[in-house]
C-alpha positions in Angstrom: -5.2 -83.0 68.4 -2.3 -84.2 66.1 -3.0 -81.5 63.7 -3.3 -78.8 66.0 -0.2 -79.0 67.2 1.3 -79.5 63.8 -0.1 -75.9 62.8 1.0 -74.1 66.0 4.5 -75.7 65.9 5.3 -73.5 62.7 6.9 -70.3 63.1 4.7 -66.9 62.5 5.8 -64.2 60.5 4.9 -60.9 61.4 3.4 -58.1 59.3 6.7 -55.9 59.7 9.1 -58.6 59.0 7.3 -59.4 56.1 7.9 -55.2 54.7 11.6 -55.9 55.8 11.8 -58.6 53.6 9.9 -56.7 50.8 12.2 -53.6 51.1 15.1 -55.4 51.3 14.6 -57.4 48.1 13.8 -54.8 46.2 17.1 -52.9 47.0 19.0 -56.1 46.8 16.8 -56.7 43.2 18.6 -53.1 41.3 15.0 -51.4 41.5 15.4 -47.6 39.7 15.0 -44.8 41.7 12.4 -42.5 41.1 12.9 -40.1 38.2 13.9 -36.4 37.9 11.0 -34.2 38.1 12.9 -31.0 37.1 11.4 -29.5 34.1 13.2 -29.0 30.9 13.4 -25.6 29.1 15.7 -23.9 26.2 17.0 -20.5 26.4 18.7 -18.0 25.0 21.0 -15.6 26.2 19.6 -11.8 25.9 22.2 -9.7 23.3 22.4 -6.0 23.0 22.8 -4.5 19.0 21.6 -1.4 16.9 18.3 -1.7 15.9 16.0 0.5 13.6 12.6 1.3 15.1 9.9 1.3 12.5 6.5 2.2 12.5 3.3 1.1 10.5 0.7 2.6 8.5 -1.8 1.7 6.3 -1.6 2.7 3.0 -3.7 2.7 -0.1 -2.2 2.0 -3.5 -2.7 4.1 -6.8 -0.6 4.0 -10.1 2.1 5.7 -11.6 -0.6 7.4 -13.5 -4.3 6.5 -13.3 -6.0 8.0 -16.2 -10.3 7.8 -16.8 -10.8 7.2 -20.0 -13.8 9.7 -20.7 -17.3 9.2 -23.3 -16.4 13.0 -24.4 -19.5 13.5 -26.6 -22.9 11.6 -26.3 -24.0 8.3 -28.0 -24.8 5.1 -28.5 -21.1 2.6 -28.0 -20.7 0.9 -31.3 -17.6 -0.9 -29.9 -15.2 -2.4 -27.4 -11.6 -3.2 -28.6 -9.4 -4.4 -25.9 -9.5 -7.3 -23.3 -10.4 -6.4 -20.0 -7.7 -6.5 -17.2 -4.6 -6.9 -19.7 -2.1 -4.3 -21.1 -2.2 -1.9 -23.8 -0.8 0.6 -25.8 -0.6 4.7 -26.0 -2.8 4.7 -29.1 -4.8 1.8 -29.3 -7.9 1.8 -30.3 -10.5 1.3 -26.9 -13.8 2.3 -27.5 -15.9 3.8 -30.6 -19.1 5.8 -30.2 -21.8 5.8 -33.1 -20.3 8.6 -35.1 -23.6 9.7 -37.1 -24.9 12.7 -34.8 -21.2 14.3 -35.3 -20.9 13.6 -39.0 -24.0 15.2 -39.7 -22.6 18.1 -37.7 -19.8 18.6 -39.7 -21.6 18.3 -43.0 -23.5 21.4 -41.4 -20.4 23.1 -40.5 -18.6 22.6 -43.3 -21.8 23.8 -45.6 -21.9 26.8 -43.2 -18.3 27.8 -43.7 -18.9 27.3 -47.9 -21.8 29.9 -47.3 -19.3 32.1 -45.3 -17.0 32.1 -47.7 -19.5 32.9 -50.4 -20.6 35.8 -48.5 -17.5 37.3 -47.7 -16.4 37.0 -52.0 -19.6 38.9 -52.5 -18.9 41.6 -49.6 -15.2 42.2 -51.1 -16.7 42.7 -54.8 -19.5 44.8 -53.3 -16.7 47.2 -51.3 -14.2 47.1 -54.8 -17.2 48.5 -56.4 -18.5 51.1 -54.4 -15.0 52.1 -53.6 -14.1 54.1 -56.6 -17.6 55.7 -56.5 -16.4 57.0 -53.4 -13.5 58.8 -54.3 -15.3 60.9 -56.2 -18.2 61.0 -54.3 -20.8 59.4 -56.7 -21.7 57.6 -53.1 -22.4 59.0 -49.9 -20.1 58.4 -46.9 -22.4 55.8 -45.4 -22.8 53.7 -48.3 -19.0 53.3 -48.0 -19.2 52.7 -44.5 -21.8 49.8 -44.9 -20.1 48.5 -47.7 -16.6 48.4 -45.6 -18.6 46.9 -42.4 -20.1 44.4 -44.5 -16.9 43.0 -46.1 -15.3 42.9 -42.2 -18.1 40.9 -41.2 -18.0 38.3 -43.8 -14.2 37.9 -43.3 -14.9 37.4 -39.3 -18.2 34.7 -40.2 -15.7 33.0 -41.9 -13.5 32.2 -39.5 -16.6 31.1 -37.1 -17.6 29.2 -39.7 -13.9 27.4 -39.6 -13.8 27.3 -35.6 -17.1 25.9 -35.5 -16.2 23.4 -38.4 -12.7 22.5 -36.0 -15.0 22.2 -33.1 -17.2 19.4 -35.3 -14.3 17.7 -36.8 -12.7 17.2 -33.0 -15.9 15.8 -31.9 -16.0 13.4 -34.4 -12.8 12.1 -33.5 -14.2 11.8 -30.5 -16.3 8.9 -31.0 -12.7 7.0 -31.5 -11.2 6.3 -27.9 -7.7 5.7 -27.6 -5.5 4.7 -24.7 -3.8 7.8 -23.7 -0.5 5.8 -21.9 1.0 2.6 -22.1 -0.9 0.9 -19.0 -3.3 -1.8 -17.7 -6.8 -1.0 -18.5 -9.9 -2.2 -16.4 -13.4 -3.9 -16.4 -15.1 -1.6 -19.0 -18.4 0.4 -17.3 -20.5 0.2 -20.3 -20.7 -2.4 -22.8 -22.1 -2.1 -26.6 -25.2 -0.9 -27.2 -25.9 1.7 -24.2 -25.9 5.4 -24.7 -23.0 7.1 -22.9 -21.4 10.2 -22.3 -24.1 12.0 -20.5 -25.4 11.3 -16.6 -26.8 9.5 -15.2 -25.8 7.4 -18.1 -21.4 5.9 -18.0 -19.2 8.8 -18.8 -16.1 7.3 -17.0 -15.6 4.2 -19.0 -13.3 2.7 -17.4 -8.8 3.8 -16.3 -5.8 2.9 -17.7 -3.3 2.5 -14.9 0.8 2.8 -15.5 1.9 0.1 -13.0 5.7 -0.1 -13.4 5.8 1.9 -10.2 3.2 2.6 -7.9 2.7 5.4 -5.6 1.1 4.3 -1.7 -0.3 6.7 -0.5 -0.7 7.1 4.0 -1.0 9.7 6.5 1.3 10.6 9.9 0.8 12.1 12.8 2.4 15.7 13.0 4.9 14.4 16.0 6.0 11.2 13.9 6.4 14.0 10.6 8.6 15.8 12.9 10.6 12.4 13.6 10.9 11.4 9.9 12.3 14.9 9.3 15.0 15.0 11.1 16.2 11.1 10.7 16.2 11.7 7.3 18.3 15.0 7.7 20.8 13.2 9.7 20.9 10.5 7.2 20.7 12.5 4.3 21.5 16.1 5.2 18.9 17.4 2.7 15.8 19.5 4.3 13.3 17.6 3.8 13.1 13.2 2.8 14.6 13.2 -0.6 16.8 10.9 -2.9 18.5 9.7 0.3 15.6 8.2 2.1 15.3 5.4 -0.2 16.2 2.5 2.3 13.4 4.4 4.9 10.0 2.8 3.2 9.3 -1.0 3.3 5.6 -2.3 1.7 4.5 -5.1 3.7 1.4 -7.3 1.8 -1.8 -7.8 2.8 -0.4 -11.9 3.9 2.1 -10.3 6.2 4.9 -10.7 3.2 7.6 -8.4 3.0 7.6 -6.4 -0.8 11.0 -7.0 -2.2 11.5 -3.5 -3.3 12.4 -0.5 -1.2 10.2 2.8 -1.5 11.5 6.0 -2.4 9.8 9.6 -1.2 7.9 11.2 -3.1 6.2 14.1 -1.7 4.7 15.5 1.9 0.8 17.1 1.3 1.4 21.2 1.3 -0.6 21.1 4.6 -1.2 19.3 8.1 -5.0 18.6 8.2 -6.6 20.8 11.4 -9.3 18.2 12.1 -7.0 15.0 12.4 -4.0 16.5 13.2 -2.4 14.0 10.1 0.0 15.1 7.1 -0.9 13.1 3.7 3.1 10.9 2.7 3.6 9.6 -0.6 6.2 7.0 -1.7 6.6 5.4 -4.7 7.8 1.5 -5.4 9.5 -0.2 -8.1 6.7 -2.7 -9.4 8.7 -4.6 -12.3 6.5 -7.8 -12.0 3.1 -5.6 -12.1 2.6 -7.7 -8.7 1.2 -4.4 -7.2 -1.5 -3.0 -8.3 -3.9 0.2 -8.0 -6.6 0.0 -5.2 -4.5 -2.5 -2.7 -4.0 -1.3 0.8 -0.5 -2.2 2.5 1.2 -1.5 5.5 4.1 0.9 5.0 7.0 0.5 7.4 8.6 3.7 8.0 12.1 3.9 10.0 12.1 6.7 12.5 15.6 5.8 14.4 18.3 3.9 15.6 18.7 2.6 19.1 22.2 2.0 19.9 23.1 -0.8 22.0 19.1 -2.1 22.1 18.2 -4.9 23.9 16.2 -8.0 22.4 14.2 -10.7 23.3 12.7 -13.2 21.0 8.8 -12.5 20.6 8.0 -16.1 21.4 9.2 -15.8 24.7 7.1 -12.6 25.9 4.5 -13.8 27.7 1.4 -11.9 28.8 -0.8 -11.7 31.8 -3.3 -9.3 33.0 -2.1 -6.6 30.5 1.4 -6.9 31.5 4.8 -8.9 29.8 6.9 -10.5 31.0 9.5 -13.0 31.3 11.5 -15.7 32.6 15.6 -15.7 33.6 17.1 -18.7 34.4 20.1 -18.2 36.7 23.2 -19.9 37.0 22.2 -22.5 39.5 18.7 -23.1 37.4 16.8 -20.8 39.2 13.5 -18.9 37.5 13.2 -15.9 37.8 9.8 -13.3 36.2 11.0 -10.1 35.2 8.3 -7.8 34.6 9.4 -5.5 30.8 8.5 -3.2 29.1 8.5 -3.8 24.8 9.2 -1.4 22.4 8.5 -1.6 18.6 8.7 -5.4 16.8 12.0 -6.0 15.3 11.9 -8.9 12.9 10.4 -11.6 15.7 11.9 -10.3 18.4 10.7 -7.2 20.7 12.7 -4.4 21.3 12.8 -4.1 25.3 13.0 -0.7 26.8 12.8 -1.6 30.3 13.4 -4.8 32.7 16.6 -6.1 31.0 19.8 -4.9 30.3 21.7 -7.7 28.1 23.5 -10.9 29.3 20.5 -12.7 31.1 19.3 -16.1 30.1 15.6 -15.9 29.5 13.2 -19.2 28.7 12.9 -19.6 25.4 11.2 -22.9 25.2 8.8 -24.2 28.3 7.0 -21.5 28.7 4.3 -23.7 29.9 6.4 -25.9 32.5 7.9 -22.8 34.7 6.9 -20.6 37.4 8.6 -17.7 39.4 11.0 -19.3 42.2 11.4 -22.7 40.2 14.3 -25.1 39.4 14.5 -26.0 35.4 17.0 -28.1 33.7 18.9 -25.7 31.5 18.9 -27.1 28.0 22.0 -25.9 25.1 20.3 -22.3 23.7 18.9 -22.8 20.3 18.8 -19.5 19.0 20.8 -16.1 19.1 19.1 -12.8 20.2 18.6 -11.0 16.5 21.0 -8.9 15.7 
């Protein structure tokens, strides 16, 4: 009984005085309060400049000159003398051909021409004979005749004899290759020992390419030759691209890189081809490092025009979704908003915008992944400029 009452004498506590307790301490203990949940993002503000619109097209590259170097008369190849795939000089020895099939030749020819000449001696001395025997007609009339036709003949063997003894000599040199340019020769198509000059055996033995400049080669559609035209006759009143187009043509690499050196026209094809509707460009590029060379393909960015007063937006904050870009404005009071646009050409990394902005708004930049449409962000400093 004693310890009974001992428990029943002490006060209770109830369950709610014990959360007023709780609660109270806490608040009276400095607790934090929860933390901000608003998400972060950078912008940028949206600017308005000129900016050139370019287009793209893939281009092949070709030399200055590319010249075959041709097996002009059939043999065995006795020699190779150059290394592949460095320079050489108008002149140098390349190739020699086993010259025994053409001197023989020209020891015929030039025994032919000796037998010629023989002939025609003995013709003239024939005619100086019979000639006074004409005048006073110890010969007839024909014999004369012959004797005259005869000597003519002779003369004209003789100089068939001489063309044909040229012709053997020029063949001869023949069997000596030399570079025709100053270039950068190839991978040789036929190495010592195989018979060349006749198919299906190598006749092309290999190109000699003048790389200091290099022409690229694309083709246009007839509406964007149209466009070309006239910017470059408003830029460089001439009728057609000429000297002034210089700054038009940009080579960008196969990695994406930008070529340093800026393309000059050339020369449009004489025609617009009926079955794609495409006209043939060529520009030509500086290539003082011999960087480029013949066979690449590159993109060639062509400038078509101006806009004045263009808007930008940087390309990393485009995003798309079902087909369609867009972006996000932040408002004054943090507020997102998704503006549906519309992107024109690529302008460095930014898009040209041709609809859904005008210039001024603040558009997410960085965060792309934290917003939505109708959401409150905390507006970080911007951290880069539209381009200009």
């Amino acid at each position: 009984m004693l310890i009974r009452q001992t428990i029943s004498a002490r006060p209770s506590l109830s369950v709610s005085g014990l959360l007023s307790l709780l609660i109270t301490g806490s608040l009276s203990c400095g607790f934090p309060k929860a933390p901000d949940m608003t998400p972060q993002v950078s912008v940028v503000t949206v600017r308005t400049a000129d900016v050139p619109v370019y287009k793209e097209y893939v281009g092949q590259v070709y030399g200055f000159q590319d010249i075959p170097i041709r097996a002009r008369v059939e043999g065995y190849l006795e020699g190779v003398h150059f290394d592949e795939g460095r320079p050489v000089k108008k002149g140098q020895l390349l190739y020699t051909i086993d010259p025994q099939e053409q001197q023989a030749k020209l020891a015929r020819m030039q025994s032919g021409l000796a037998e010629a000449r023989i002939t025609a001696v003995q013709m003239k001395n024939d005619l100086d004979r019979i000639q006074p025997l004409a005048d006073i007609n110890a010969v007839s009339q024909s014999d004369l005749d012959a004797a005259v036709a005869n000597k003519g003949a002779s003369e004209a063997n003789v100089d068939a004899a001489l063309a044909n003894l040229r012709v053997a000599e020029i063949e001869l040199g023949y069997t000596r290759i030399h570079a025709p340019i100053d270039g950068l020769i190839g991978r040789t198509l036929a190495k010592v020992g195989e018979f060349v000059g006749r198919d299906p055996n190598p006749v092309i033995l290999n190109t000699v390419s003048a790389i200091d400049s290099v022409r690229v080669q694309f083709f246009i559609s007839e509406r964007d030759y149209l466009s070309l035209v006239r910017e470059v006759q408003e830029r460089g009143g001439s009728n057609g691209p000429g000297h002034n187009a210089k700054a038009t043509f940009e080579l960008v690499l196969a990695d994406g890189g930008l070529y340093g050196e800026k393309g000059r026209f050339d020369f449009l094809d004489r025609n617009v081809d009926a079955t794609t509707g495409s006209i043939m460009v060529q520009v030509s590029f500086p290539n003082p490092t011999g960087m480029i060379r013949p066979g690449q393909y590159a993109k060639v960015r062509v400038r078509f025009d101006v806009v004045e007063g263009g808007v930008t937006v940087p390309q990393r904050s485009v995003r798309e979704f079902q087909g369609r870009q867009l972006v996000y404005t932040v408002d004054g009071s943090g507020k997102v908003s998704e503006v549906l646009v519309k992107l024109g050409a690529p302008h460095n990394d930014h898009f040209l915008v041709t609809e859904g902005l005008k210039g001024g708004e603040r558009v997410v930049l960085e965060g792309l992944q934290k917003v939505r449409d109708g959401a409150q962000v905390n507006v970080m400093e911007p951290t880069e400029p539209s381009a200009e």
